[in-house]
DSSP file (Angstrom, degrees, kcal/mol; ACC not computed):
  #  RESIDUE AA STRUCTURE BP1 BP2  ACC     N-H-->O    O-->H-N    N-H-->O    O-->H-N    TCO  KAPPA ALPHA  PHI   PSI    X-CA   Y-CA   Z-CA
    1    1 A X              0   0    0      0, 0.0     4,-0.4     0, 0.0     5,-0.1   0.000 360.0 360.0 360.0 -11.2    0.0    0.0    0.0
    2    2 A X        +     0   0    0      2,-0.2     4,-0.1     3,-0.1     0, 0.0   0.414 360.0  59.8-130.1 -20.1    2.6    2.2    0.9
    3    3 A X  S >> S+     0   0    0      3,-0.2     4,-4.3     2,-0.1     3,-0.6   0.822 106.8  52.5 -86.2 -75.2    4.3    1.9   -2.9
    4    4 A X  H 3> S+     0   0    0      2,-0.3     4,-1.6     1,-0.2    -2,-0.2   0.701 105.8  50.7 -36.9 -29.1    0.5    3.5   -4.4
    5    5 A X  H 3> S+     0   0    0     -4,-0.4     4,-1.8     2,-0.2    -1,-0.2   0.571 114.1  43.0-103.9 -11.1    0.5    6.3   -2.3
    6    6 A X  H <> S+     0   0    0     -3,-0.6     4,-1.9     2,-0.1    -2,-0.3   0.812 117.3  44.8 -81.9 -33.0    4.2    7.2   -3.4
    7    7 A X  H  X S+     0   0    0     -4,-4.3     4,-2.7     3,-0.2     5,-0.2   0.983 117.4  51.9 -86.2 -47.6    3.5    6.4   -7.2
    8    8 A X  H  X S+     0   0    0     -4,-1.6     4,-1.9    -5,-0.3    -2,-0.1   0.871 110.0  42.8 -18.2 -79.0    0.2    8.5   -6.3
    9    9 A X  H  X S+     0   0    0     -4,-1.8     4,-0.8     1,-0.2    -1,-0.2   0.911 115.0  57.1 -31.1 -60.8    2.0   11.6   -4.8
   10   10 A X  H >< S+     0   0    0     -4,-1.9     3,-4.2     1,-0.2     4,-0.4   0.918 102.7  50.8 -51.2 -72.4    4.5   11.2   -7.9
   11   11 A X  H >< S+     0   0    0     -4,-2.7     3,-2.6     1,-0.3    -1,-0.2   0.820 117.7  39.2 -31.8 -60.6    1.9   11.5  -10.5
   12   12 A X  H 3< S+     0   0    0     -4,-1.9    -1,-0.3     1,-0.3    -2,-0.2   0.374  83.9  90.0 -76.2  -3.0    0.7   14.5   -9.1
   13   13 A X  T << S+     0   0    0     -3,-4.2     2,-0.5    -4,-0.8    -1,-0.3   0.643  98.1  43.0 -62.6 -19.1    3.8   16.2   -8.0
   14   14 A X  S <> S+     0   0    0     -3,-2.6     4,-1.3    -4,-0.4    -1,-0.2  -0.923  71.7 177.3-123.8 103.5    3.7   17.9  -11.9
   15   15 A X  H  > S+     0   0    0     -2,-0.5     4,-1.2     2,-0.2     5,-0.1   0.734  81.8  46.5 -70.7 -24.2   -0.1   18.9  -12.3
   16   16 A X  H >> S+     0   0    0      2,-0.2     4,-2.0     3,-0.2     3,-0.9   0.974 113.8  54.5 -85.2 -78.3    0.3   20.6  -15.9
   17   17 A X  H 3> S+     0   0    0      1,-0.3     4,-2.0     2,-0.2     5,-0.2   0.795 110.4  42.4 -16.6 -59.1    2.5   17.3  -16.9
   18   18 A X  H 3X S+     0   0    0     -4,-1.3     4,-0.6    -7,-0.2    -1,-0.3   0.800 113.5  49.2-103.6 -15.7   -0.2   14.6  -15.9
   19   19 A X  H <X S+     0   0    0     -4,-1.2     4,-2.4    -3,-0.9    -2,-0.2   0.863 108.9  55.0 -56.3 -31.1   -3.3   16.4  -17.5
   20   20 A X  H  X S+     0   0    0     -4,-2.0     4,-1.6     2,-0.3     3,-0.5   0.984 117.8  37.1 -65.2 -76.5   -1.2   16.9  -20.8
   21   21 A X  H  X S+     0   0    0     -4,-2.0     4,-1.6     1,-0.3    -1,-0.2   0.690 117.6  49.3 -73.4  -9.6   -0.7   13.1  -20.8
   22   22 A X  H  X S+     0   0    0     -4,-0.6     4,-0.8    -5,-0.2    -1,-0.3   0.967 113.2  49.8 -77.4 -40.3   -4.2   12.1  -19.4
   23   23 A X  H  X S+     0   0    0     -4,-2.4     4,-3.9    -3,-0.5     3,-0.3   0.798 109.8  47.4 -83.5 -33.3   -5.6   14.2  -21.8
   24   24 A X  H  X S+     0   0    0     -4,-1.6     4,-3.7     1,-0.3     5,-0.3   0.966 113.1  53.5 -78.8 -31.9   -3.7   12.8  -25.0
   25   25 A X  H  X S+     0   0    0     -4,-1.6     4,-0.9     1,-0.2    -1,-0.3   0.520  96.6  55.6-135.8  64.6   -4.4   10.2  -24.1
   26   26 A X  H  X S+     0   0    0     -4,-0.8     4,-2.3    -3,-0.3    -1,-0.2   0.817 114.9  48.0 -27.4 -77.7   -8.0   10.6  -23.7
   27   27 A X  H  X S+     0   0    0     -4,-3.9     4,-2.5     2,-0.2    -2,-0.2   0.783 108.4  49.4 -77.5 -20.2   -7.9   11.6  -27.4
   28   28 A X  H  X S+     0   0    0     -4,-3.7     4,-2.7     1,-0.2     5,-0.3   0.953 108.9  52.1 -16.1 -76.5   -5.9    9.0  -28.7
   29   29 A X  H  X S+     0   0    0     -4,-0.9     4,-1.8    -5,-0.3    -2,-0.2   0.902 118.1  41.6 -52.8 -47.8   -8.0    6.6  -27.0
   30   30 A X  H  X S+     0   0    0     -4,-2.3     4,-2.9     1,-0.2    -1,-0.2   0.858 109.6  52.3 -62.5 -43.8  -10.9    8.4  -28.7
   31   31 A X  H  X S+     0   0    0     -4,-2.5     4,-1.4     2,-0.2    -1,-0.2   0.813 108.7  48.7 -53.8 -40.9   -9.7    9.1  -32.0
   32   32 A X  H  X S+     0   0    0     -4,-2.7     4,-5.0     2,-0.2     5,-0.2   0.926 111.9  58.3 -74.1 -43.4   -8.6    5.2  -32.7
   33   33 A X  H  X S+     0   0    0     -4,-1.8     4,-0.9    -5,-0.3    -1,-0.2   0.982 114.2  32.4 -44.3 -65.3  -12.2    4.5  -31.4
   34   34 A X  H  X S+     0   0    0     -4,-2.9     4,-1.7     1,-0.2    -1,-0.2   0.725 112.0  62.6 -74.4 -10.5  -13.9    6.6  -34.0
   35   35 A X  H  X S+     0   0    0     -4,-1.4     4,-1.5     1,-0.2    -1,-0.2   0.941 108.7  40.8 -75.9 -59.6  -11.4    5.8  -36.4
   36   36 A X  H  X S+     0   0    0     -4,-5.0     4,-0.7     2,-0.2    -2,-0.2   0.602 111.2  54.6 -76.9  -2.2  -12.3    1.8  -36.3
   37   37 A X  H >X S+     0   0    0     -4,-0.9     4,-2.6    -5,-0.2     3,-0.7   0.867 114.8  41.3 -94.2 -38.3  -16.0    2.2  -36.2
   38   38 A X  H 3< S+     0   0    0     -4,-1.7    -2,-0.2     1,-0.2    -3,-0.1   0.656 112.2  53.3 -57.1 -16.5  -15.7    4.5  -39.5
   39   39 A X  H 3< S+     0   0    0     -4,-1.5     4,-0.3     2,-0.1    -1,-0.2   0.539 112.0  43.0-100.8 -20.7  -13.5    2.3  -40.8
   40   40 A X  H <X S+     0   0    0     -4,-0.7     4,-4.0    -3,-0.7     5,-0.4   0.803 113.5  52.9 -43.4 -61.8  -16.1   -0.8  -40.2
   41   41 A X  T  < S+     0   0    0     -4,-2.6     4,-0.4     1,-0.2    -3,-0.2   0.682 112.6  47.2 -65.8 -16.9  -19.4    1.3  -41.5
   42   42 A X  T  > S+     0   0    0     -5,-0.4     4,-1.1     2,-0.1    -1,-0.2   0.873 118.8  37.6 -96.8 -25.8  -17.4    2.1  -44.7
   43   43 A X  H >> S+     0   0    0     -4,-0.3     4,-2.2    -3,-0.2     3,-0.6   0.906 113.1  53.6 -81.2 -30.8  -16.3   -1.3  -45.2
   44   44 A X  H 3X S+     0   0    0     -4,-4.0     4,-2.2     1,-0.3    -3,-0.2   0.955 116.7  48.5 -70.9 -36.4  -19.9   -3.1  -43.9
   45   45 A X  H 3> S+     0   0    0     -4,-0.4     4,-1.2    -5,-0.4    -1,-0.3   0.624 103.1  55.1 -72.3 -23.5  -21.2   -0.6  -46.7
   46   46 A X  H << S+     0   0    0     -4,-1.1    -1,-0.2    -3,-0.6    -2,-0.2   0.870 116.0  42.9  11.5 -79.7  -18.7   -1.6  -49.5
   47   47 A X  H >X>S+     0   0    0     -4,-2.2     4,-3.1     1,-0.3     3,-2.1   0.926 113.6  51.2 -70.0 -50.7  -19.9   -5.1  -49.0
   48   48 A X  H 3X5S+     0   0    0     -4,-2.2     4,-4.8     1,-0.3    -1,-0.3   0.885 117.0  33.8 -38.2 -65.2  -23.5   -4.2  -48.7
   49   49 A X  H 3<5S+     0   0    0     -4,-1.2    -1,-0.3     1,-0.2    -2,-0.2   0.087 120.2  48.4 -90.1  22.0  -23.9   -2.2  -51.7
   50   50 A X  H <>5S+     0   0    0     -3,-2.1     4,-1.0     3,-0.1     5,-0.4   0.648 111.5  49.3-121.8 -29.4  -21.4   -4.1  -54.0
   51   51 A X  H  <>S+     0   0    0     -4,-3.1     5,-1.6     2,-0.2    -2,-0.2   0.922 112.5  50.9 -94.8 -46.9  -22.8   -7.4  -53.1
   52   52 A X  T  <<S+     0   0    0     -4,-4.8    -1,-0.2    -5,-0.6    -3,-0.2   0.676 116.2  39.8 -64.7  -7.5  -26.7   -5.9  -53.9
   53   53 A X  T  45S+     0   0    0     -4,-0.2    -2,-0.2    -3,-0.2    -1,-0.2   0.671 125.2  33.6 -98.5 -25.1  -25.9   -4.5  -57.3
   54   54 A X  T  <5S-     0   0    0     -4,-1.0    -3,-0.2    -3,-0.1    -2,-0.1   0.903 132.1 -12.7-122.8-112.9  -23.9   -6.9  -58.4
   55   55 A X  T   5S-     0   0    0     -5,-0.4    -4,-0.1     2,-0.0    -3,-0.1   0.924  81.7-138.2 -78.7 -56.5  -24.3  -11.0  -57.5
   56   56 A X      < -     0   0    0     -5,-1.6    -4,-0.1     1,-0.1    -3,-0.0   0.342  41.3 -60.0  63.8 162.8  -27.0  -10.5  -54.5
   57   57 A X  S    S+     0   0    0      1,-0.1     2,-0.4    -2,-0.1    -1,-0.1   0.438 116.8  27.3   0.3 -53.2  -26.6  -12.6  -51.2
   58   58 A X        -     0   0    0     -3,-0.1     2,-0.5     2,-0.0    -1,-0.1  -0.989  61.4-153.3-159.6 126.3  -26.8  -16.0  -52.7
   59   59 A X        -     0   0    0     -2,-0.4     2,-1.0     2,-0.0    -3,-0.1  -0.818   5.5-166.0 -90.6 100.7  -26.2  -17.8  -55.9
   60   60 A X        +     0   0    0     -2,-0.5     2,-0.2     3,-0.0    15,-0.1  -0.800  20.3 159.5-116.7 120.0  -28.1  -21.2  -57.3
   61   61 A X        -     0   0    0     -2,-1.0     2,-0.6    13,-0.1    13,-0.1  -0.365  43.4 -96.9-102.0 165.4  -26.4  -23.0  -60.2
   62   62 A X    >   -     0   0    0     -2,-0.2     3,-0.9    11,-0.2     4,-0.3  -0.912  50.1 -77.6-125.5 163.7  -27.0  -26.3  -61.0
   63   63 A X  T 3  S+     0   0    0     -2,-0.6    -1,-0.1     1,-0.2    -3,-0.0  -0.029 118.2  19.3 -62.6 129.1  -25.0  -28.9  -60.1
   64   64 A X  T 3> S+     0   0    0      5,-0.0     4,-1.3    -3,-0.0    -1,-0.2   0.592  90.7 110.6 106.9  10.1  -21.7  -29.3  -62.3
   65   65 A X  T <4 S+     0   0    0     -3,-0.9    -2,-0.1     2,-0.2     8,-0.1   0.867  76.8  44.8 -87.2 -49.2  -21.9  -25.5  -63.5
   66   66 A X  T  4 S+     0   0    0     -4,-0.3     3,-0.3     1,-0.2    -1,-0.1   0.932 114.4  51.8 -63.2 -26.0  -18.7  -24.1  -61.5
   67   67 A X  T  4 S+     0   0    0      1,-0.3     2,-0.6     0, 0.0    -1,-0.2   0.993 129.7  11.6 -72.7 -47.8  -17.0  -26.8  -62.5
   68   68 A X  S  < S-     0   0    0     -4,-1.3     2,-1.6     2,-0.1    -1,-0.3  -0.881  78.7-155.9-128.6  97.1  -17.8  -26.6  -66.5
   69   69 A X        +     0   0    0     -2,-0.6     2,-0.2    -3,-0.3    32,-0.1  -0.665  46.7 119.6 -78.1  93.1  -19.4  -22.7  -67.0
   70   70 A X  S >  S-     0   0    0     -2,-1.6     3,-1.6     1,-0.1    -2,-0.1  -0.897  80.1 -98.3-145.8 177.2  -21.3  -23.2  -70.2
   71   71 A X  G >  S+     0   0    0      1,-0.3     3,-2.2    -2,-0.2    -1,-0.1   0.681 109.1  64.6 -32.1 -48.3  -24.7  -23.0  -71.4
   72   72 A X  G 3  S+     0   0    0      1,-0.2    -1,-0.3    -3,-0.1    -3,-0.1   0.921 104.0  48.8 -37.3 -35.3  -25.4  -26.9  -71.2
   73   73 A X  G <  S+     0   0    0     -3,-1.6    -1,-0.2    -5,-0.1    -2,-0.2   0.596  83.0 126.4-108.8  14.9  -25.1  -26.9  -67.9
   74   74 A X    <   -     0   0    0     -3,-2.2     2,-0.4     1,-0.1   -13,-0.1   0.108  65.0-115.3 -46.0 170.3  -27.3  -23.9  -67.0
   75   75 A X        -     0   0    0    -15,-0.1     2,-0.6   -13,-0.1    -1,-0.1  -0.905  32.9-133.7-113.2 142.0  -30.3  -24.1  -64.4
   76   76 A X        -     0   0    0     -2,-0.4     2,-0.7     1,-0.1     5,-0.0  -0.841  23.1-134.0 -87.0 129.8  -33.7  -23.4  -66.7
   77   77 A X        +     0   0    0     -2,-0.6     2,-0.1     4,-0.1    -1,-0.1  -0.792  36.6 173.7 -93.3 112.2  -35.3  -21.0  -64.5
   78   78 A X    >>  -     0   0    0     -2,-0.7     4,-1.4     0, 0.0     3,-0.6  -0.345  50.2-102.2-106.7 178.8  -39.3  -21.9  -64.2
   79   79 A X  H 3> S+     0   0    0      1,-0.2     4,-3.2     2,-0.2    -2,-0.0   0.634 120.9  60.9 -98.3 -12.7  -42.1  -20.9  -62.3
   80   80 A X  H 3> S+     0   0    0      2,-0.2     4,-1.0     3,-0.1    -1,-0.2   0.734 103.7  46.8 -88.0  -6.3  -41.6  -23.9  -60.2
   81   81 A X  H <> S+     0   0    0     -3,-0.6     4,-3.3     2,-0.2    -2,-0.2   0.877 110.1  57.2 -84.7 -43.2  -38.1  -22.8  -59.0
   82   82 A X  H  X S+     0   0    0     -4,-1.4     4,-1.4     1,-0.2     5,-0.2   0.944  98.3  57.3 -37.6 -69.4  -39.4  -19.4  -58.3
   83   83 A X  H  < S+     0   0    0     -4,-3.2     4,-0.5     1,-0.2    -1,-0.2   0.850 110.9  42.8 -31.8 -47.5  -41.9  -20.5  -56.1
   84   84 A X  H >X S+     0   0    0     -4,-1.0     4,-0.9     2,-0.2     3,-0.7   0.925 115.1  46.2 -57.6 -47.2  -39.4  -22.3  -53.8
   85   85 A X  H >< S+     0   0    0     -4,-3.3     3,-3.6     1,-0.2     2,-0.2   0.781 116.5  50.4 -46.4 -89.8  -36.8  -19.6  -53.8
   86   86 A X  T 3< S+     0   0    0     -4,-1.4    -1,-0.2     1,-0.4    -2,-0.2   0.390  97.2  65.3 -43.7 -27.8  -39.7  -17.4  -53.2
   87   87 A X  T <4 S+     0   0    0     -3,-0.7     2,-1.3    -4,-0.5    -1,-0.4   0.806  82.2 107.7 -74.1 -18.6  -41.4  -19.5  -50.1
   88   88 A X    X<  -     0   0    0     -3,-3.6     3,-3.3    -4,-0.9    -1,-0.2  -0.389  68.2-156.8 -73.4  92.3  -38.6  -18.5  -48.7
   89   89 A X  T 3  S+     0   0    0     -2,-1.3    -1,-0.2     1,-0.3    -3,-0.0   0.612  98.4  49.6 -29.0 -51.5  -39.0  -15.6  -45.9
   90   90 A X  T 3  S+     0   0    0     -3,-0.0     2,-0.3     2,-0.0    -1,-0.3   0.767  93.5  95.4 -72.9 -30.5  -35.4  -14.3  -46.1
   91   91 A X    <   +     0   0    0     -3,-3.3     3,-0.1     1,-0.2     0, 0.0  -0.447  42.9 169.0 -60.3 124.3  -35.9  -14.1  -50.3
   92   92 A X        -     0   0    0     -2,-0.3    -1,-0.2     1,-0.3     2,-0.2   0.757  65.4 -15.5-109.2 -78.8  -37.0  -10.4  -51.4
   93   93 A X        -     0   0    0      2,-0.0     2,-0.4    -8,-0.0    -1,-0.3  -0.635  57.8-139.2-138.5-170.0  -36.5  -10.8  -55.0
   94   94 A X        -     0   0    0     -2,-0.2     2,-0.1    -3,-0.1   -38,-0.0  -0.965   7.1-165.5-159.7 149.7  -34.8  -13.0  -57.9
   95   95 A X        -     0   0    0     -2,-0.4    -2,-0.0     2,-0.0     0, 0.0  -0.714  17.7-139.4-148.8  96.0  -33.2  -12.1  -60.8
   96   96 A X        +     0   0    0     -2,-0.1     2,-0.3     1,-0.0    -2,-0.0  -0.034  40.2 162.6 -44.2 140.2  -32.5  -14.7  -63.5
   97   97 A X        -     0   0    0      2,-0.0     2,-0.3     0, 0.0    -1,-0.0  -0.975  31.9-148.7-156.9 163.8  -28.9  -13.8  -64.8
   98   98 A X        -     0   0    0     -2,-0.3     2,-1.1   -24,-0.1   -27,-0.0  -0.866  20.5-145.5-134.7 121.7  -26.2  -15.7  -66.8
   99   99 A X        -     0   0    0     -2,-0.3     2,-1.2     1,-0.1    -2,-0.0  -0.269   2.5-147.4 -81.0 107.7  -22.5  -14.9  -66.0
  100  100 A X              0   0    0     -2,-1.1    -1,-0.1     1,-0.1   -30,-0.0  -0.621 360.0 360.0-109.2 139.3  -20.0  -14.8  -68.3
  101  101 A X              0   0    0     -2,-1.2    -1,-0.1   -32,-0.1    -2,-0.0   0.406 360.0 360.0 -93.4 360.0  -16.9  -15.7  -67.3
């Protein structure tokens, strides 16, 4: 106990000295804070909007297409695949596409 109330005393022996360093770093600590949450929110938004113009969320091929990308092996999109996709709560829309690679 007797070590803590000397490191105490010490801090406080230069009052101008230890607010200057609480304070940077205060804003250090603050800055790096806002720094990674802006630097999350730009990226989660990146992903967001690149993923919804683009591909959307989730891709369904039929089986054997990534392996050999050509027309043969396309999935014929019908009213009966639509319906399934579509039962699905998390599903919003569909968009028939074919990617060339």
């Amino acid at each position: 106990m007797n070590y803590f109330k000397l490191a105490w005393r010490n801090i406080w022996r230069n009052k101008k000295r230890t607010l200057i360093t609480a304070g940077s770093v205060y804003f250090a600590l603050l800055l790096s804070v806002l720094m990674i949450g802006l630097q999350k929110g730009v990226f989660n938004n990146m992903i967001k909007v690149s993923v919804e113009d683009f591909y959307g969320y989730v891709q369904v091929h039929k089986k054997g297409y990534t392996e050999d990308k050509t027309l043969v092996n396309t999935l014929e999109y019908n009213d009966k695949i639509k319906k399934c996709l579509l039962s699905n709560k998390n599903v919003n829309a569909l968009h028939p596409r074919i990617e060339k690679m």
